[in-house]
C-alpha positions in Angstrom: 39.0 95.9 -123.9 39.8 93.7 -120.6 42.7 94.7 -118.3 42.9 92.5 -115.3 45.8 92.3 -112.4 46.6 89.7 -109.6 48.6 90.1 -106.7 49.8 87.5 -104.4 52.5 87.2 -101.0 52.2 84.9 -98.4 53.1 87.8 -96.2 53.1 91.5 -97.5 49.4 92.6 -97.4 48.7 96.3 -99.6 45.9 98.8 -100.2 43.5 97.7 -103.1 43.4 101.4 -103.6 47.3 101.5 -104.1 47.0 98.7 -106.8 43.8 99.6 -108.2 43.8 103.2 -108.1 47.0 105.2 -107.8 49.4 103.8 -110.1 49.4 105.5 -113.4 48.5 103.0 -115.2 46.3 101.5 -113.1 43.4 99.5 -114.2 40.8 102.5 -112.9 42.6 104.6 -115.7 42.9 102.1 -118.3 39.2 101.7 -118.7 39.5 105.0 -120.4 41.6 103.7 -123.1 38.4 102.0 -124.9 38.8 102.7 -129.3 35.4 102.1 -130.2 32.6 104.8 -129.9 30.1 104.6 -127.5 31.7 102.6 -124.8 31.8 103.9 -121.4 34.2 102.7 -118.7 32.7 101.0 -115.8 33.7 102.9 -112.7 31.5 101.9 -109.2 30.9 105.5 -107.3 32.2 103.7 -104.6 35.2 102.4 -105.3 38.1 105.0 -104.4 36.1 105.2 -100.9 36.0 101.6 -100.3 39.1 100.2 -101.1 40.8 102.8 -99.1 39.2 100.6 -96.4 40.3 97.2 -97.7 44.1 95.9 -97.4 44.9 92.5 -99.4 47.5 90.1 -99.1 46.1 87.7 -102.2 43.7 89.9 -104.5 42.4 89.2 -108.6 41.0 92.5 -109.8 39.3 92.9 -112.9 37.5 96.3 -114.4 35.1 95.4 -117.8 31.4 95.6 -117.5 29.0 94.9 -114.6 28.1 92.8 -111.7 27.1 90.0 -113.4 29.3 88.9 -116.6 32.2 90.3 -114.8 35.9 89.0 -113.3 36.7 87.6 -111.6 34.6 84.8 -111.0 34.2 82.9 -108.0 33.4 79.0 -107.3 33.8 78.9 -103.1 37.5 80.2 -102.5 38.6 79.9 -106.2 38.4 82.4 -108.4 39.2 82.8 -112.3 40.2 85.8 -114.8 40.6 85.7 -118.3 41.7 88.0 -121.0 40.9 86.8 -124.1 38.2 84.1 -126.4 37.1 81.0 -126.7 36.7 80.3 -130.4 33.4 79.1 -131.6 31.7 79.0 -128.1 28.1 79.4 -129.4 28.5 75.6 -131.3 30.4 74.5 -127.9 28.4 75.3 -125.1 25.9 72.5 -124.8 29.1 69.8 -125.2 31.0 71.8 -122.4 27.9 72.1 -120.1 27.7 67.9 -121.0 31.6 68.2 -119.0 30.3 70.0 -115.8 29.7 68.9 -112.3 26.1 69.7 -111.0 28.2 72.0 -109.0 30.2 74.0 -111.2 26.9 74.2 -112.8 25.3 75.8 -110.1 27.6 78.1 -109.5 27.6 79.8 -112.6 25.8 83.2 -112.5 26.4 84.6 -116.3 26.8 83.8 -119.7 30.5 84.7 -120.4 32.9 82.4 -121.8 35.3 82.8 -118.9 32.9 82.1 -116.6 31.7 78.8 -118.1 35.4 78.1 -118.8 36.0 78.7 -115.2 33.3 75.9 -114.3 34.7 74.0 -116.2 38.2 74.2 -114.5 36.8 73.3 -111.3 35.1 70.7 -112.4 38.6 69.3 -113.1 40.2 71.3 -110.1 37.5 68.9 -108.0 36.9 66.1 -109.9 39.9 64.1 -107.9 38.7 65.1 -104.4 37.7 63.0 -101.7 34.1 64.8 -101.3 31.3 63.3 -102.7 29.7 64.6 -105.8 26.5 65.8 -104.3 26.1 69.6 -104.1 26.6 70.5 -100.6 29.8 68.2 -101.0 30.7 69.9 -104.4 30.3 72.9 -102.5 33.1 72.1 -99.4 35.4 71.0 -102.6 35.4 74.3 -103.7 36.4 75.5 -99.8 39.4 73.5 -100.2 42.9 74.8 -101.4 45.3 72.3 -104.0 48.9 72.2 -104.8 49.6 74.7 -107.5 50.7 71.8 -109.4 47.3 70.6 -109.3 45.9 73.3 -110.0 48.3 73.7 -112.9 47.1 70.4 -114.0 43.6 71.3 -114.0 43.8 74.5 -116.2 45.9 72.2 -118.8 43.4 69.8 -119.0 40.4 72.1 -119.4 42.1 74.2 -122.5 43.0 70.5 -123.7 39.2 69.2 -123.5 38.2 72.7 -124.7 40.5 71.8 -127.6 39.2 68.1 -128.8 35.7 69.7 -128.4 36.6 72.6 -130.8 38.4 69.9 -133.0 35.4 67.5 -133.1 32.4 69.8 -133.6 34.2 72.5 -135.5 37.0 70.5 -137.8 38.8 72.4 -139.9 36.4 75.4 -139.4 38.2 76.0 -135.7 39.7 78.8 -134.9 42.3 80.2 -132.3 41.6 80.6 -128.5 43.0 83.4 -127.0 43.5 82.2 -123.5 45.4 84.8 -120.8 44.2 82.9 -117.5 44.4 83.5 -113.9 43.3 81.3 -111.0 44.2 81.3 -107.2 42.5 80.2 -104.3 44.1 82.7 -101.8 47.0 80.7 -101.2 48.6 79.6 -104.4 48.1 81.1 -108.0 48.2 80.1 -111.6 48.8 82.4 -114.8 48.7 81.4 -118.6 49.6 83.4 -121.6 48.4 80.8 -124.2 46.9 80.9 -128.0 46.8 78.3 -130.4 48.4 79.5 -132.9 51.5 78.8 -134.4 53.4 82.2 -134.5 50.9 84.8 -133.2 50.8 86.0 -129.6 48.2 86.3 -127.1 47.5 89.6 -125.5 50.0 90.7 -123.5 50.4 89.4 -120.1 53.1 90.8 -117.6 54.9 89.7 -113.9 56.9 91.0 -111.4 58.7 89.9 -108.0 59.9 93.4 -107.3 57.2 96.1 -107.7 55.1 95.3 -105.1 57.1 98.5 -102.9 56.2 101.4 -105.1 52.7 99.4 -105.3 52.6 100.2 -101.0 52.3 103.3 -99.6 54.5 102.2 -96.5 57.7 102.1 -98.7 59.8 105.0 -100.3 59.1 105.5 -103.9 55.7 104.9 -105.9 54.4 103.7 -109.0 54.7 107.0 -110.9 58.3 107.4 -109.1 56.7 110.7 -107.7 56.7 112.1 -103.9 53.4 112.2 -102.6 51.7 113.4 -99.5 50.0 110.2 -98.7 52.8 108.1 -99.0 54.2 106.9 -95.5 57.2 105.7 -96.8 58.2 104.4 -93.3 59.5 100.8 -94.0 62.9 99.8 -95.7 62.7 98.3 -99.1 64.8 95.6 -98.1 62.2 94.4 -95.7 59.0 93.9 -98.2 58.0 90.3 -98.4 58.1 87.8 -101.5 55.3 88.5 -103.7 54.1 88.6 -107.3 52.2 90.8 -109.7 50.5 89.8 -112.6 49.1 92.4 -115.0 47.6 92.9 -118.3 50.3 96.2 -118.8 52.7 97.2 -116.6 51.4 99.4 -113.7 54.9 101.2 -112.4 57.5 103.2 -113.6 60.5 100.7 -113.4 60.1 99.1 -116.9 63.4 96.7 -115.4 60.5 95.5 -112.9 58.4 93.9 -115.5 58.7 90.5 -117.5 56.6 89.6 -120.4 55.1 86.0 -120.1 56.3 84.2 -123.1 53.8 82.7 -125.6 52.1 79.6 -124.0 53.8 79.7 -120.9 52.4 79.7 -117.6 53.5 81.0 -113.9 52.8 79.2 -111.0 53.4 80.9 -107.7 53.2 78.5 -104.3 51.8 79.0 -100.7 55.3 79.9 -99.7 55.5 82.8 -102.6 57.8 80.9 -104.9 57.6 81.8 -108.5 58.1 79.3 -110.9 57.6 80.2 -115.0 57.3 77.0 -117.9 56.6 76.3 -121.3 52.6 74.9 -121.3 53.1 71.6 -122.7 51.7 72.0 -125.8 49.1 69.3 -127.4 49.9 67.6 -130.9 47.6 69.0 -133.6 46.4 71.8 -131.2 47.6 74.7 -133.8 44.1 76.4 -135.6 44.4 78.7 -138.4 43.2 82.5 -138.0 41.2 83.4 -141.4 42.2 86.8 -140.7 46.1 86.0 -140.2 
């Protein structure tokens, strides 16, 4: 099972522990909804403490296995989530370490697929900037921040290259990708819901622009739609700033609060907090057949 959650607004920050921890579904409680014997959620001792501690106006928050292998993962100030699989990796991974820069490369520090597909993207993310392509400049082109429509750009082209690669070395042996993405850079933010398939879905993938009070303890009501003693509950509703939530499930009460991400779509939400949702433009010939459809 991976869960994973962004949250984003130029202005409004909130407890980690109020997104992380509190809500009833929150992803600290989802991890015990493994099915298959023998798995154990992975639950750092230290994490109610510390994020008590820790307020966040832009935060990606995955919970799925251990430090290393684990979301989200970071390239400078981007960083990259991912629900989902990339079909066939094990025949692809020398042809998409071919695509990389020396440092995307270097910053990878797993084997995932979602972290080599995040090299990947910023590879692309960079490959236009005006640093030079040694590492200590790959390094400060990481350190920059990029329209969304960039970085919109960027993701589109890595699932496409990901694509003629899987069409190439695999043929008519391919498979589907299931692809629910999420990148940011602190500023501006990028979500796909995406599968190449032609009717089934990706894993679910869900947004909101108006849960963010009963995700903050310093406005009435809560996630569970409960009183509770900790809640300060001090600041008019009215008054919270734009923001948006992205979430594997839906994490409050207010199911009116929640939209599902259509099927290859993505969100794209700009340094000013705007939200913007569109069809992914979709690639002739990019539909794969499931054997177990």
């Amino acid at each position: 099972m991976c869960r994973w959650l962004a949250y984003i607004s130029p202005t409004e920050p909130t407890l980690l522990s109020d997104l992380l921890i509190t809500p009833p579904n929150a992803l600290t409680k989802q991890t015990h909804a493994h099915y298959l014997p023998g798995l154990l959620p992975h639950h750092p001792a230290d994490l109610q403490d510390a994020d008590r501690l820790l307020t966040a106006r832009n935060s990606l928050y995955n919970i799925d296995g251990f430090a290393v292998n684990n979301h989200p993962f970071v390239f400078g100030r981007h960083a990259l989530m991912h629900n989902g699989a990339i079909a066939g990796l094990v025949h692809l991974k020398r042809h998409l370490y071919a695509q990389l820069s020396d440092a995307a490369i270097a910053g990878i520090g797993g084997s995932a697929d979602s972290e080599l597909f995040a090299a990947l993207y910023m590879t692309l993310l960079t490959s236009n900037s005006s640093a030079d392509s040694d590492s200590e400049s790959g390094d400060a082109a990481f350190e920059k921040t990029y329209p969304v429509e960039t970085m919109q750009r960027a993701l589109r082209s890595a699932i496409s290259l990901l694509i003629t690669l899987q069409q190439q070395i695999l043929g008519p042996a391919r498979t589907p990708n299931s692809l629910n993405i999420c990148v940011t850079d602190g500023v501006s933010l990028v979500a796909y819901r995406f599968r190449n398939h032609a009717v089934e879905q990706p894993p679910s993938l869900y947004y909101s622009t108006s849960a963010g009070p009963t995700l903050n303890r310093k406005y009435p009501d809560n996630a569970c739609g409960q009183d509770t003693a900790e809640r300060f509950a001090g600041r008019n509703v009215e008054g919270h700033g734009p923001h948006v939530v992205v979430a594997s499930e839906p994490m409050t009460y207010r199911a009116e609060d929640w939209t599902l991400l259509g099927r290859n779509c993505c969100l794209m939400v700009g340094e000013q907090g705007g939200c913007v949702v569109r069809g992914v433009e979709y690639g002739e010939g990019w539909d794969a057949e499931d054997p177990d459809f």
